[in-house]
C-alpha positions in Angstrom: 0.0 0.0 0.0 2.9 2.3 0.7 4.4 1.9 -2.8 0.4 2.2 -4.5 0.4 5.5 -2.1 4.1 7.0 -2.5 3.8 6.1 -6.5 7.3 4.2 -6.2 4.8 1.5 -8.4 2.5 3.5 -11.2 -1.1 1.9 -11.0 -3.0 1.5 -14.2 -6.1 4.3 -13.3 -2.6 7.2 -12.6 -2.0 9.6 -15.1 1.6 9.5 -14.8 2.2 13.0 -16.3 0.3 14.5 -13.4 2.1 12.3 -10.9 4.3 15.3 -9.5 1.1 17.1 -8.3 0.7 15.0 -5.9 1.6 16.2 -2.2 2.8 14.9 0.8 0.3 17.0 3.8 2.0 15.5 6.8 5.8 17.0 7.4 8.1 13.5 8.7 9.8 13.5 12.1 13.6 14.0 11.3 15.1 11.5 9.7 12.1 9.7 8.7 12.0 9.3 4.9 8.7 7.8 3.9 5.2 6.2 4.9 6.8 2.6 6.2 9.2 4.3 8.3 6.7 6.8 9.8 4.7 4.1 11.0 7.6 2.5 12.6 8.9 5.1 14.1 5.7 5.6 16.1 5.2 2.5 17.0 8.8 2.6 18.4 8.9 6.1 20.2 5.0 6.4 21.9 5.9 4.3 24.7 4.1 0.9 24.4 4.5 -1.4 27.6 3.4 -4.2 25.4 4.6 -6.5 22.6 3.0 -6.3 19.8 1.4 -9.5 18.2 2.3 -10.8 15.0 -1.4 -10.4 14.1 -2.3 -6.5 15.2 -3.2 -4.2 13.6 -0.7 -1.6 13.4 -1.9 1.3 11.5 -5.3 1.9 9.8 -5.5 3.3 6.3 -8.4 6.1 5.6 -9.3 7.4 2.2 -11.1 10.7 2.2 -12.9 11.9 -0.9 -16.1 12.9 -2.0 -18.4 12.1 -5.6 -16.1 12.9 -9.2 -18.2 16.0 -9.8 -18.5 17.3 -6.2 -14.4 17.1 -6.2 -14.3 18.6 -9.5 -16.1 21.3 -8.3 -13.9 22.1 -5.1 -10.4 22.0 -7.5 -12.3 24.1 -10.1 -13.6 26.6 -7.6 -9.5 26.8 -6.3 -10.5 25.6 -2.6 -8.6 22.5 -2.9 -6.7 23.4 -0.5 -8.8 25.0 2.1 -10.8 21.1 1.8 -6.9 19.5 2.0 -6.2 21.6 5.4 -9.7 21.0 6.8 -9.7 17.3 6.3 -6.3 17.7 8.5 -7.6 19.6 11.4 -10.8 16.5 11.3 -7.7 14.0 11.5 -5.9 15.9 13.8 -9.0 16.5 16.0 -10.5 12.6 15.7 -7.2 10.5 15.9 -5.2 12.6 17.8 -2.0 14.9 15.7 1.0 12.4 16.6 -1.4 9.5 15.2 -1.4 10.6 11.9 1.9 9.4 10.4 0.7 10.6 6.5 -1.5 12.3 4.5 -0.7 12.6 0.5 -3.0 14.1 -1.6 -3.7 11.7 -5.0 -4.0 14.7 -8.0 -2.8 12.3 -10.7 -6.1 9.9 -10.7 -10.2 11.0 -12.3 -10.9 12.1 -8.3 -9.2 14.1 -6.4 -8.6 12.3 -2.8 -6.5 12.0 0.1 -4.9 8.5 1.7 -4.5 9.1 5.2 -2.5 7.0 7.2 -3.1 6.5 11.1 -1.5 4.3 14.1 -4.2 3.7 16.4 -2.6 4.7 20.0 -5.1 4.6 22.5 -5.2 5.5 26.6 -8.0 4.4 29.0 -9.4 1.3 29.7 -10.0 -1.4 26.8 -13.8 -2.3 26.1 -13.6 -5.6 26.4 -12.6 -4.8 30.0 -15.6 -3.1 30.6 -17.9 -5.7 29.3 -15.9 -7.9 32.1 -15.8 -5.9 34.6 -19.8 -5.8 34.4 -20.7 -9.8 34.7 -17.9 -11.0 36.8 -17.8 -10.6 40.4 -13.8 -11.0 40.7 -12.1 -8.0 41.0 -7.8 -7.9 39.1 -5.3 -5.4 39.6 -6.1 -3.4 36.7 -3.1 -1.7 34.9 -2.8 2.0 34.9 -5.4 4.1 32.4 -3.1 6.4 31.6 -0.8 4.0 29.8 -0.7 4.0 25.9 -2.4 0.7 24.3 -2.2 -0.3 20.4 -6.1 -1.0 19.6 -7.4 -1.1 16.3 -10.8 -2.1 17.9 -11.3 0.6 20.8 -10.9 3.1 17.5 -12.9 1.0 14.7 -16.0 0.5 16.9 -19.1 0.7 15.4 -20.2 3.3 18.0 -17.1 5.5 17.1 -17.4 4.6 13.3 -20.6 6.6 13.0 -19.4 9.2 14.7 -16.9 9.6 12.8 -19.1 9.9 9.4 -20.9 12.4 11.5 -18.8 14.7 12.0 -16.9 14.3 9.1 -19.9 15.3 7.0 -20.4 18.5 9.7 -16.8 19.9 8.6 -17.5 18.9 4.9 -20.6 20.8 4.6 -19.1 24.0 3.1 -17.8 22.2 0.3 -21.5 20.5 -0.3 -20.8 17.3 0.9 -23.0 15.6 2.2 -23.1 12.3 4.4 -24.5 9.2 3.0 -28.1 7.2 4.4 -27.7 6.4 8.2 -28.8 3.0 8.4 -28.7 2.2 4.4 -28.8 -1.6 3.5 -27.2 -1.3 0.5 -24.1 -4.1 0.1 -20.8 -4.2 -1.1 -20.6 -5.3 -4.7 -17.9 -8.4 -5.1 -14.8 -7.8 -7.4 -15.9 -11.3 -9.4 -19.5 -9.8 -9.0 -18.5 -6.5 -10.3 -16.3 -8.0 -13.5 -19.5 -10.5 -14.3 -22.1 -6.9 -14.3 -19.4 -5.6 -16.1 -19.1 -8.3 -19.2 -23.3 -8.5 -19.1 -23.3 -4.8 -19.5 -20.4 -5.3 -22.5 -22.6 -8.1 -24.2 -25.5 -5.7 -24.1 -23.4 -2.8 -25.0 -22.4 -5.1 -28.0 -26.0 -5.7 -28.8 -26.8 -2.2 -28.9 -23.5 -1.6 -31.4 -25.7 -4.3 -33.7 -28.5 -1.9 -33.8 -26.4 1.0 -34.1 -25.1 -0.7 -37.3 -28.2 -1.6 -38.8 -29.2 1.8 -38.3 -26.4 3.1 -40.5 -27.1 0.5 -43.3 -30.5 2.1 -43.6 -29.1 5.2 -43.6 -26.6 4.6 -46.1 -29.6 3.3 -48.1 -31.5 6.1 -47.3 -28.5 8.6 -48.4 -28.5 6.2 -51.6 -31.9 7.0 -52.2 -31.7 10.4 -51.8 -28.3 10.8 -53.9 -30.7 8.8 -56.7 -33.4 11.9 -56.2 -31.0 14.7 -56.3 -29.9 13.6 -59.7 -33.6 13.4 -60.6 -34.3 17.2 -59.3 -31.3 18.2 -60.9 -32.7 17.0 -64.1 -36.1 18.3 -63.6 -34.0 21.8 -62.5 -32.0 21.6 -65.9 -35.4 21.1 -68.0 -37.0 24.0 -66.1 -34.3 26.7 -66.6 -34.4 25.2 -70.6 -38.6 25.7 -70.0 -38.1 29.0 -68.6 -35.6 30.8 -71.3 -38.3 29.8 -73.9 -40.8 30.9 -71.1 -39.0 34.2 -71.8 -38.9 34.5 -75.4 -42.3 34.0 -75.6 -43.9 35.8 -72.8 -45.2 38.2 -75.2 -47.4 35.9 -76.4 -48.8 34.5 -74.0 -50.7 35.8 -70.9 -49.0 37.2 -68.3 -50.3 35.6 -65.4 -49.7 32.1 -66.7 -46.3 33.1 -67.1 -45.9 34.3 -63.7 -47.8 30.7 -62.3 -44.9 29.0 -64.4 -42.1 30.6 -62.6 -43.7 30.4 -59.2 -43.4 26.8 -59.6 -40.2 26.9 -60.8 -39.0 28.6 -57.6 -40.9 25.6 -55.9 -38.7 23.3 -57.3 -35.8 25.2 -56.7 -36.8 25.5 -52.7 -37.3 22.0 -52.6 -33.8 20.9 -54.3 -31.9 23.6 -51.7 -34.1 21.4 -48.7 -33.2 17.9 -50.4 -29.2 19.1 -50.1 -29.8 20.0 -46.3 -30.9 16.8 -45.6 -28.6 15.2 -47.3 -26.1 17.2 -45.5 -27.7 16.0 -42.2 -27.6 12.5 -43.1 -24.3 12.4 -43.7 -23.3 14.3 -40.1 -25.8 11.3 -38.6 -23.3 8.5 -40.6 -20.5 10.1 -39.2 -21.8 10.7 -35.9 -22.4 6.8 -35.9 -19.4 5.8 -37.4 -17.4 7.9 -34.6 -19.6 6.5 -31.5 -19.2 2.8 -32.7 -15.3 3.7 -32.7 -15.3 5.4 -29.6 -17.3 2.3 -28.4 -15.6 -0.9 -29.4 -12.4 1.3 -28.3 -13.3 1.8 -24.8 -14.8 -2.2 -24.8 -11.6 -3.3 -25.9 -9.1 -1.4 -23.9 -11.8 -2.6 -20.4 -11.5 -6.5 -21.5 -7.9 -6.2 -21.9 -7.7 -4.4 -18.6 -9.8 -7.0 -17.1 -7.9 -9.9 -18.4 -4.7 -8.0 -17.0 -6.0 -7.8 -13.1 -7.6 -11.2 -13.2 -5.4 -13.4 -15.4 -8.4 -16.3 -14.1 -11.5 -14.7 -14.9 -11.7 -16.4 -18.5 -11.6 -19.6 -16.6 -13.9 -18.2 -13.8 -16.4 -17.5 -16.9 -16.2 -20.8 -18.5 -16.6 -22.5 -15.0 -19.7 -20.4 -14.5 -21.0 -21.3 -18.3 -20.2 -25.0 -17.8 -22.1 -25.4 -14.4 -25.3 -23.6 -15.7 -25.1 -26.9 -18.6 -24.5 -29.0 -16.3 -27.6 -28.3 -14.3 -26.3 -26.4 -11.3 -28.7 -23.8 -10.4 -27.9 -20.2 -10.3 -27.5 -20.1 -6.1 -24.8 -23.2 -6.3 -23.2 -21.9 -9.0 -22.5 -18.6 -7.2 -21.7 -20.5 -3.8 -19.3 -22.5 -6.2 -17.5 -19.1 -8.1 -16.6 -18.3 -4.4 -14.0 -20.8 -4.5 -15.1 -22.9 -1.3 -16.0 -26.2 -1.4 -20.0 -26.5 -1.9 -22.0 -30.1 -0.9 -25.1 -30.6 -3.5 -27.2 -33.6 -4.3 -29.5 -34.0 -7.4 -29.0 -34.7 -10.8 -26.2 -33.2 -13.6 -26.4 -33.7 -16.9 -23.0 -35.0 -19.1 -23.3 -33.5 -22.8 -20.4 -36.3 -23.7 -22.7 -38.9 -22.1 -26.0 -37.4 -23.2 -27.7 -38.2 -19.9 -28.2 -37.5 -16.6 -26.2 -38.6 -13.4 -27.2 -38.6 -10.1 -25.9 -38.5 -6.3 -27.0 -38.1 -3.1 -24.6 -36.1 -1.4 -21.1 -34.3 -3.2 -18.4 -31.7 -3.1 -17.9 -29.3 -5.8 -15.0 -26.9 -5.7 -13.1 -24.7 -7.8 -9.4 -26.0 -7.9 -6.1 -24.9 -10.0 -5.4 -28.0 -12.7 -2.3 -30.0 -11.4 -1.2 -30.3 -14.8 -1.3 -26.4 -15.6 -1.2 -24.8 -12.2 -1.8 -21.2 -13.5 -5.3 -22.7 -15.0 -8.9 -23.6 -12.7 -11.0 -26.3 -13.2 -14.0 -27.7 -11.8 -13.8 -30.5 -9.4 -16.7 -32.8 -8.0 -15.9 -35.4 -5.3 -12.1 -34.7 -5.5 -12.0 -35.4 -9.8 -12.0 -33.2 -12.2 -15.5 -33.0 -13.9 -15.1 -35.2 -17.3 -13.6 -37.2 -15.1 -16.3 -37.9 -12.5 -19.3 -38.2 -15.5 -16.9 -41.2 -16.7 -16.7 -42.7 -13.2 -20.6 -42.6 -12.8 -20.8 -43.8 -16.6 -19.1 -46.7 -16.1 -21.4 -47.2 -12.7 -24.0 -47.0 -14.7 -22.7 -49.8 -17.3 -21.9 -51.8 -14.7 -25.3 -51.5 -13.3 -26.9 -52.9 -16.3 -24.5 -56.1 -16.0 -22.2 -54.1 -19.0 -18.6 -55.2 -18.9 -17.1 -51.7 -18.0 -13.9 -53.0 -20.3 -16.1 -53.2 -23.5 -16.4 -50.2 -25.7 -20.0 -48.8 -26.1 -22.0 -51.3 -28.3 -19.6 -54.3 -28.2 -21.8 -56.3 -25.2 -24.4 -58.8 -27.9 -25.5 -55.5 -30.3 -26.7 -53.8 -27.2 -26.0 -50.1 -27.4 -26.1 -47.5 -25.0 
């Protein structure tokens, strides 16, 4: 986290020409050179009495930020950094100043956010000793309050969690943030969950690139048709400037009114070839219009596929995993249970397409487990074999069953085929 944080590795979402607007907010003690060692360097100066465990929690990462727009809006408006200096004094004021070890302001990323880094020294008396101290009878020599304890769960409480969104969302209200729904049920989306929304929404992105095509082959049939009329017009325009030169010659003869009714029309027709050209123009913004969104389209599609494939080098396995069970028969519940990795007990029947039949159990294990001869690839297991492997152990039970000699090829036991 302290390389993803100090930039010493360039994530994929960086812009790394903007990389050098990032900031450090939190000055290190002397001598002190980056994130890591800040930590450390608490840890080892505050005082603590007691060792700490292999398995504590020894500082607490916080990410402050708000919606793209509503921090686009603050850096537009130029109080960026009244909303970096104010999300200081809330650290400062909730976590205590020595606590907070960093603070580096991310400028090089769509949002503008900070990482905040604390080490959660606490004094007083631990919560779990005050839940003891109220259904025991027996009374310990307790140690002294005032001592300085390590305890990610005195600050993380629940109790303490919404106060901090609180008040957090009191200082932020200048900038119009606001604090999300107290109480709001709303879940946290899986990253296998979020990658599988993702590739629905590309198929039906996909599917609406179809339309989008077929809607530019009728317009390019349209345009043809139109192109086809112009000539016409232009015709029927060459005939009437031909109609009205003789028009001309003889307008002595003949009575002026019918002459004037001729060359109304003929300004008809010329109204009507100018409105035949502006549509034509039109079309031909739509086709390109078109043409550039389908572009702009399969682009992005593209460059999120490969981007996916490149942070989960398993998810084309994951896929065909999930497309195999729903053949098999698993239903949509199992086969989520099963994309979770953990071994899942089912009973019922699954259908073999090899086979062409259904095989049934009364009580198995599927799992999700790498291939032992290609490691870096998943397969699906049942009962501890890989899937083809188990519908041709419960084909051979059912051969067997039927008094087949498992040995003999399919159709070789007295012209009785299966």
């Amino acid at each position: 986290m302290s390389a993803h944080i100090e930039r010493t590795i360039s994530p994929k979402n960086a812009d790394p020409t903007r990389t050098y607007l990032n900031k450090e907010l939190v000055q290190f003690p002397e001598g002190v050179t980056n994130r890591t060692h800040a930590i450390q360097y608490r840890l080892h100066n505050v005082g603590l009495t007691r060792k700490i465990g292999k398995n504590q929690v020894r500082t607490i990462r916080i990410l402050l930020a708000g919606s793209p727009d509503d921090m686009k809006k603050i850096e537009s408006s130029g109080r960026l950094d009244n909303w970096c200096r104010d999300n200081l004094e809330w650290l400062k004021k909730t976590y205590g100043k020595e606590n907070i070890v960093s603070a580096v302001l991310h400028l090089d990323e769509t949002t503008p956010h900070i990482h905040a880094t604390i080490v959660p020294i606490t004094t007083g008396e631990r919560r779990k000793a005050k839940q003891e101290q109220s259904t025991t009878k027996k009374k310990y020599h307790k140690k002294s309050v005032d001592n300085v304890r390590l305890c990610a769960d005195d600050v993380m409480s629940r109790v303490k969690l919404k106060e901090y969104q609180n008040s957090y969302a009191e200082k932020m209200q200048v900038y119009g943030l606001h604090r999300g729904i107290e109480g709001s049920q709303a879940k946290h989306l899986s990253t296998s969950q979020y990658y599988r929304d993702l590739l629905s929404q590309t198929e039906s992105v996909q599917e609406n690139i179809g339309n989008l095509l077929q809607q530019q082959e009728q317009v390019t049939q349209e345009l043809s048709k139109i192109k086809s009329e112009i000539k016409t017009e232009k015709l029927k325009s060459t005939a009437v400037n031909v109609a009205t030169s003789a028009m001309e010659g003889i307008s002595s003869v003949f009575d002026n009114s019918k002459v004037n009714k001729q060359q109304q029309e003929i300004e008809n027709l010329k109204t009507e070839n100018s409105n035949l050209k502006t549509e034509v123009k039109q079309v031909n913004e739509q086709v390109h219009t078109l043409k550039t969104e389908y572009t702009r389209t399969t682009d992005k599609l593209r460059k999120e596929l490969i981007k996916i494939y490149d942070l989960f080098p398993n998810i084309r396995d994951i896929l065909n995993i999930e497309n195999l069970c729903k053949t098999i028969g698993f239903s949509e519940e199992l086969t989520k249970k099963i994309l979770t990795m953990k071994p899942v007990g089912f009973k019922g029947r699954l259908y073999s397409p090899e086979y062409q039949r259904e095989f049934e159990t009364n009580h198995s294990i599927a799992k999700i487990e790498k291939d032992s001869a290609e490691p870096s690839r998943l397969r699906l297991f049942v009962d501890n074999l890989e899937i083809t492997e188990w519908f041709k152990k419960k084909y051979q039970e059912f051969r067997k069953d039927l008094g087949i000699n498992p040995k003999l090829k399919q159709g070789e036991n007295r012209g009785f085929k299966i």
